[in-house]
N, C-alpha and C positions, 0 to 999 in steps of 0.2 A: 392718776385716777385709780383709784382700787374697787373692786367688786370683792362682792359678797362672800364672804370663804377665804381673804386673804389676811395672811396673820402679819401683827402687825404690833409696835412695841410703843408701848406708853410710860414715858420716863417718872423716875420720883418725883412728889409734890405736887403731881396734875390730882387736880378738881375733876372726879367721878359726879356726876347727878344723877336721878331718877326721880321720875315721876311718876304718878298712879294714876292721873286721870287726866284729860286736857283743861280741866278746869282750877289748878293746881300747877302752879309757877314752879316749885321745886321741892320733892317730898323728902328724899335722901338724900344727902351728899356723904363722902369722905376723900382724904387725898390718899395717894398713891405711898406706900412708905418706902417702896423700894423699884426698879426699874421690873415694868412686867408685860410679857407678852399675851393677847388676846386675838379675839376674830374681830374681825369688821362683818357688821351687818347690813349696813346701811347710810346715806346721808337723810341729813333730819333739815337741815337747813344749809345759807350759804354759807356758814360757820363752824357745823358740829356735824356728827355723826355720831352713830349707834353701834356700840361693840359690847361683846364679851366677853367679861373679864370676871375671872374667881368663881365662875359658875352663875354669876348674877350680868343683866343686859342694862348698859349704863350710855349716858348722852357724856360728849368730850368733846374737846371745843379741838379745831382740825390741826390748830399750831401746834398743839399739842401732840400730836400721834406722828408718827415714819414708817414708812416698809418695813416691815421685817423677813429679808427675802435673802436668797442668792446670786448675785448677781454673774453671769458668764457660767452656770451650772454643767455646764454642755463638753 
């Protein structure tokens, strides 16, 4: 389960979306060219969630995304 603020690594080749308005299926896409860490913002559905990535807020489907943490930091 992640919250808000936690960063998080999205592999090459995943499918970035955005959209501009609810009325609008899918405005932007591009894929990833190299393995890149962002934020999580949010889930959007039982599928995808909302992160930050490259300065820009994009929809990623959840298979797609992992922790990007430390694990035993302590």
């Amino acid at each position: 389960m992640l919250v808000k603020g936690d960063l998080i690594r999205v592999p090459a080749n995943t499918c970035l979306t955005q959209r501009q308005s609810e009325l609008h299926m899918i405005d932007k896409y591009q894929y990833t060219q190299k393995p890149t860490v962002g934020i999580f913002i949010k889930y959007e559905g039982y599928k995808t969630a909302q992160v930050f990535l490259n300065e820009k807020y994009w929809t990623v489907d959840l298979a797609s995304i992992s922790f990007f943490g430390i694990a035993n930091a302590s």
